[in-house]
N, C-alpha and C positions, 0 to 999 in steps of 0.2 A: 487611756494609755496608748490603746494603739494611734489616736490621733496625734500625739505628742509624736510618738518615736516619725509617723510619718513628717510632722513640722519638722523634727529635726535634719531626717533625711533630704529633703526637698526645700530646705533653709527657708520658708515661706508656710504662712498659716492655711491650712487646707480647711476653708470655709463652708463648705457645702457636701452633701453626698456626694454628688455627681464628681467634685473635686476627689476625691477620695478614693470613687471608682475608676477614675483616670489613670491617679498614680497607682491602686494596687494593680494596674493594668499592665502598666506598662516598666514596674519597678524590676520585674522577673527578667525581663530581657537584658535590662543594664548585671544585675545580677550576674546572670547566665554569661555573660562577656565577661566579666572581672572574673567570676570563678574559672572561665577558661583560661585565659591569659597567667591565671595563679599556679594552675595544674598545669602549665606547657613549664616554666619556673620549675617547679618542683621534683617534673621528669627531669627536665633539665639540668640540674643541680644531683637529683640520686644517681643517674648516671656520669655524672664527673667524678662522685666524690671518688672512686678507684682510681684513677690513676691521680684524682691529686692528692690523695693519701700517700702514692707513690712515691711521685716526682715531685710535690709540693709545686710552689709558685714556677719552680723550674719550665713546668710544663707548657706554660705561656711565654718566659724568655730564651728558652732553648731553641734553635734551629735545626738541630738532630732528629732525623727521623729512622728509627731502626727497627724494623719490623721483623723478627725471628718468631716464624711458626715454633712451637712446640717448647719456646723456653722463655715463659713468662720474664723471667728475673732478667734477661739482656733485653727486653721491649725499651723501647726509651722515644717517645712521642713528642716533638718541641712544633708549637705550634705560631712561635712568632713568625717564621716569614708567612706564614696563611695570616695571619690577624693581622700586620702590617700591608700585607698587598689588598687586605679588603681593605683598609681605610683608605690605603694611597690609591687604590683606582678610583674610590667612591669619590674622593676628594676631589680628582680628576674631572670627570662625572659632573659633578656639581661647579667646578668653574667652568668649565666650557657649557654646560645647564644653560647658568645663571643667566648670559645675555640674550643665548637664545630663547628661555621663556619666556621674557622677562619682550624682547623686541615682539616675538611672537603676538602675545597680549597684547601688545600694541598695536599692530599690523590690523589684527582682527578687529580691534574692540573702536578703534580710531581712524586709520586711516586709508584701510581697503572698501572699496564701494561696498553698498548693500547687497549686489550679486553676488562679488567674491566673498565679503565675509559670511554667506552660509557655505562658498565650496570649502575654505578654509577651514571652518568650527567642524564641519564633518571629515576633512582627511585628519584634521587632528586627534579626532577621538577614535578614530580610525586605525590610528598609529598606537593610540594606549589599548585598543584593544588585541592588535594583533599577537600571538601565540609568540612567547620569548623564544621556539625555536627557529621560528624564521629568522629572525633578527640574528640568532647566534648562525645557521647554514647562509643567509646573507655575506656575515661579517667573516665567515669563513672561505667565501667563496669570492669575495669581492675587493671587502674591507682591507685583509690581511695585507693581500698583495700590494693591494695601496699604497696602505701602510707602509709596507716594508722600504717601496722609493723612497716617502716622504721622511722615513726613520733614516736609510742610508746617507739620505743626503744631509741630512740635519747633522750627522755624525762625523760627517767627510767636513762640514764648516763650521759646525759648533760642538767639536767632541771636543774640546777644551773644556766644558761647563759640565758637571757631574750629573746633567737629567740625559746627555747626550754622549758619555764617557765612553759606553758599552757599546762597540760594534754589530748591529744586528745580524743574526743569521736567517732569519726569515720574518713574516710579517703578525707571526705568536707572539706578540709581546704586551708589556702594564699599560703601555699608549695605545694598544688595538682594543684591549679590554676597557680602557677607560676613555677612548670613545665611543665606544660600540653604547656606554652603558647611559653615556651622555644623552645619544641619541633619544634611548630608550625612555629616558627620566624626563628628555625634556614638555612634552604632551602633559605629563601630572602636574610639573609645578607649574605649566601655563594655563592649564586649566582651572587654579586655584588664582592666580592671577587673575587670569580674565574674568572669571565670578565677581573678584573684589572691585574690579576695575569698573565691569558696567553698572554696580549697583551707585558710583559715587551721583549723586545729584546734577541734572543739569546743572541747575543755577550755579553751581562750582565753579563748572566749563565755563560759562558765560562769564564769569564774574575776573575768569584768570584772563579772558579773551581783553574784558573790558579796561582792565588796567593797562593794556600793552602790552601783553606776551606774547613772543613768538607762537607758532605750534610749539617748536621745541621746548621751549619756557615751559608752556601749561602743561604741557606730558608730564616733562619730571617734578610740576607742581604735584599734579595729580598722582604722580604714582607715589611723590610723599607722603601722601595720604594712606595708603595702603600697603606703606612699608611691612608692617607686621603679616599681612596677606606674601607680603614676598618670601619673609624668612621662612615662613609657614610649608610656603611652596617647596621651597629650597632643602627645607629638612624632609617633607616628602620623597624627594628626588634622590637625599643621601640613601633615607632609609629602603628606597627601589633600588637603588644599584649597590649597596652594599650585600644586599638579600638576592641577588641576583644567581642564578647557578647556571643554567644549563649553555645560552649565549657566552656567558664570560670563560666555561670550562673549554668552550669550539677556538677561544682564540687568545687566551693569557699564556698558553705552552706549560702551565701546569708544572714549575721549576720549585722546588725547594728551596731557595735562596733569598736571602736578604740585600737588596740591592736599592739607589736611590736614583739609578739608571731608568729611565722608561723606554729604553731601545730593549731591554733585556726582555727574557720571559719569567714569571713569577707566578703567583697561586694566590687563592682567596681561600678563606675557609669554606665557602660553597662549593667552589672548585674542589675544593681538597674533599668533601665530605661526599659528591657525587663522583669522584673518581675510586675513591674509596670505600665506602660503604659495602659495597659486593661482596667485597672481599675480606671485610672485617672482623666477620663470624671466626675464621681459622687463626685468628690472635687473640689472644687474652681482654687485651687492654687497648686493642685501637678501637672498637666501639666507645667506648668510655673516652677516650684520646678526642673521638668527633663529636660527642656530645660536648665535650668540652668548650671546641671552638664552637658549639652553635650555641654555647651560653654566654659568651666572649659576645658575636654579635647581640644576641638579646638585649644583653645590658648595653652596650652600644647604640643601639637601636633606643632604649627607654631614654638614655642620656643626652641624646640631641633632641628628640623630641619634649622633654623637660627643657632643656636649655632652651630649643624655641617658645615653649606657653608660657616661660617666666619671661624672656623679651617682650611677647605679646602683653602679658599683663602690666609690665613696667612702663611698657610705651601706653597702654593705655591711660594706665597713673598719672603719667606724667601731660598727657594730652586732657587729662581730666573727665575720662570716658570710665573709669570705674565703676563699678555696680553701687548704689546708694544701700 
C-alpha cells in the first residue's frame, strides 16, 4: 500500500528499495514547503477576514483611508491605490526588465570575450545579492534627483499624454519606484535566461551559422528557443518587485492616490504595510486592513506564476517536448 500511494505521488513506479528510500527521503521537504506556503494563506486570510466582514469587497475598491484611534466604527481602510501602484510599478519594472535581461544574457553568454564574461557573471550576481537597502538609500540619494529632471522635462514636452499629465514636485515618484525596481529585478530574470541560453547545443549555433545567419539572425533564433526560459524570468522579476518594500517605500513618496500619471507620488502595498504597521496596534482594524493587501499580493504573486508554468507547458505541447 505504501508503495502504491508513493507511485501515485511520484507519477512513476518506484522499483527498488533504494528507490523508495530516496523518495521517503526527500518527500518531507517538498511537504514541509507546501505546508508552509498553506499556513502563510491561512494567517493571511484569518487576519483579513475583520475587516472584510466589515467593508466587504469595498476594502479593495475604496481609496479611503481613515484611521480614527478609539472609534472602531469610523475606521474605513481602501486599499486600491496600494494594490494598483504595486502592479503599475511592477508592470514598470518588468518592461524596462525585459530588454535589459534579456540583452544582458546576451552580452554575457555570446558576445563579451571569455575575460569579460566571468567579470560580467560576477558583478551581476553581485547586484542580486546586494541588501534592498542600498539600492533603496542609492535611489534615494541619487536616483530621485535624477529622476525628477528627467520627470520635469518629460512633463514640460509631453504633459499632453496622461503617464506625463501630473507636474512633478520632486523626484518621489511611480517612475522612480519603478525603475529603481527594474534595476533591481533585472540580475534574477537574467540569470534564469543565461542558464537557459548556455545550455542550448553547440550544434544549434553551428547549424544557424551554417544556413546564413547573421549573428543577429542566430541570437533571436536561439533565444526562440528558450522562449518559455524568458517568460519564466520575467515573471520572477514581477513577483521581486511587486514584493519589494523597503527601496520602493525610500522613493514612491508613499501618496494615497489613484493616479495613471508616473510623474506623481503613489504607494504599494509593501510601502503601505512598512510605513504602517508600527502603528497599527492603536486601531482596530488597520492590522487586519494590511494583512489584507498582503493577501492581495499573494494571490497575485500565485497568479502570474500560474500563468507563466501554463505558457511553459503549452509551449512545450506545442514544440512536442511534453512528458510521455
Amino acid at each position: 500500500m505504501a508503495e502504491s500511494l508513493l507511485e501515485r505521488i511520484v507519477g512513476s513506479r518506484v522499483r527498488s528499495r533504494d528507490d523508495r528510500r530516496f523518495v521517503l527521503l526527500h518527500l518531507p521537504a517538498a511537504f514541509i514547503l507546501l505546508l508552509a506556503i498553506l499556513s502563510m494563506l491561512a494567517v493571511f486570510i484569518a487576519y483579513s477576514t475583520p475587516i472584510i466582514e466589515k467593508e466587504g469587497y469595498r476594502v479593495f475598491t475604496s481609496s479611503l483611508w481613515r484611521a480614527v484611534e478609539g472609534a472602531p466604527a469610523r475606521e474605513w481602510y481602501g486599499l486600491a491605490p496600494a494594490i494598483l501602484g504595486s502592479i503599475y510599478t511592477s508592470v514598470i519594472a518588468v518592461i524596462i526588465a525585459a530588454p535589459l535581461s534579456v540583452a544582458l544574457a546576451v552580452t554575457i553568454e555570446e558576445l563579451a570575450p571569455s575575460r569579460l564574461r566571468g567579470v560580467l557573471s560576477v558583478l551581476t550576481d553581485l547586484m542580486a545579492a546586494t541588501p534592498t537597502i542600498i539600492y533603496g538609500v542609492w535611489g534615494l540619494a541619487y536616483l530621485a534627483p535624477l529622476m525628477y529632471g528627467v520627470l520635469s522635462w518629460l512633463h514640460t514636452h509631453l504633459g499632453w499624454l496622461p503617464l506625463f499629465r501630473e507636474e512633478p514636485t520632486s523626484g518621489y515618484t511611480i517612475a522612480t519606484a519603478g525603475v529603481l525596481l527594474s534595476i533591481m529585478s533585472t540580475p534574477y530574470a537574467a540569470a534564469v535566461i543565461r542558464e537557459a541560453y548556455s545550455l542550448i547545443p553547440a550544434s544549434l549555433r553551428e547549424a544557424a551559422y551554417a544556413i546564413g545567419a547573421t549573428r543577429f539572425e542566430a541570437v533571436r533564433i536561439l533565444l526562440g528557443m528558450i522562449r518559455p526560459s524568458i517568460i519564466a524570468g520575467l515573471a520572477l522579476a514581477f513577483a521581486r518587485a511587486i514584493g519589494e518594500t523597503v527601496a520602493v517605500s525610500l522613493v514612491i513618496g508613499n501618496s494615497l492616490t489613484i493616479t495613471a500619471s508616473i510623474t506623481s507620488p503613489g504607494v504599494t502595498v509593501s510601502s503601505l504595510i512598512a510605513s504602517q504597521f508600527g502603528n497599527a496596534e492603536f486601531y482596530h482594524y488597520m492590522t487586519s486592513a494590511l494583512f489584507a493587501g498582503g493577501l492581495v499580493i499573494f494571490l497575485i504573486g500565485v497568479a502570474v506564476n500560474a500563468a507563466a508554468i501554463l505558457y511553459m507547458r503549452r509551449w512545450e505541447e506545442a514544440m512536442g517536448l511534453g512528458r510521455a
